[in-house]
N, C-alpha and C positions, 0 to 999 in steps of 0.2 A: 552073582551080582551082590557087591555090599553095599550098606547105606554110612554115608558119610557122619560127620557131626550133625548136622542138621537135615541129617533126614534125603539129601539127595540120594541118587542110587548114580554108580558108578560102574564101572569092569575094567578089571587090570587085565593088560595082554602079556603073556609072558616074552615076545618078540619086542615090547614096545619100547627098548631101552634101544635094540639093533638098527632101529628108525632115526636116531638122532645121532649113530654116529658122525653126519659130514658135519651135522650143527657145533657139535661136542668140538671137533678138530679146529672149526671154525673159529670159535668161540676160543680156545687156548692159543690159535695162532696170534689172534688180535691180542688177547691179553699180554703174551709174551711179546709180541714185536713192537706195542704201541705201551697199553694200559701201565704194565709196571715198569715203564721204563722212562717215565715221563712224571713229570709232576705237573696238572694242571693248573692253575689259577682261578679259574671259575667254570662254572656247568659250560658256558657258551666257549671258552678255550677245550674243553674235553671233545666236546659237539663236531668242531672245526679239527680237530689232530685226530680224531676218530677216523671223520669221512674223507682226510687226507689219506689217511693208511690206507683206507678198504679202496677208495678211488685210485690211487698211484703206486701202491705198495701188493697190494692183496689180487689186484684183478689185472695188474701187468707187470710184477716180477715174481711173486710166488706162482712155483711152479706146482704142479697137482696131478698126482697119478690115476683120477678116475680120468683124466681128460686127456692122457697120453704123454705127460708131465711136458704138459703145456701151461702157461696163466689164463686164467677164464678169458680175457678180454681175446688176447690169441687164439682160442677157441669157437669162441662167439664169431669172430670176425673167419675162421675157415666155413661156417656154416653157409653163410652166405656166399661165401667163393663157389660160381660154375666149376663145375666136375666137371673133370676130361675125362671121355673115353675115349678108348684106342676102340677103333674100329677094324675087324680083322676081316682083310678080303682076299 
């Protein structure tokens, strides 16, 4: 355990970088599919082309190989679909 500037105590995990890769991915896709592609006009223009991407762009046409390179929203929505089983007689 080390102590920070001020005295806090803290602990590094050496795994703790492997935790943030879907954030990491996440975070570069918006950048690249929205952020630097766009010139905003002010905070509340940024705000609204942000949670258009992540709403219509991010969670129903990007596709994503943890989910079976499905888009989350298509995902989300088979969770809730009744399972069929074949019943064998």
């Amino acid at each position: 355990m080390r102590k920070g500037r001020h005295g806090a105590a803290f602990t590094r995990h050496v795994s703790a970088g492997a935790g943030n890769a879907g954030c990491e991915r996440f975070i570069r896709t918006l950048k690249q599919g929205e952020i630097y592609i766009r010139d905003y006009e002010d905070f509340a223009d940024a705000q609204r082309s942000i949670e258009r991407f992540i709403e219509v762009v991010y969670n129903h046409k990007c596709l994503h190989s943890a989910l079976g390179y499905v888009p989350p929203a298509e995902f989300e929505r088979s969770l809730h679909e009744p399972k069929h089983v074949l019943a064998l007689t």
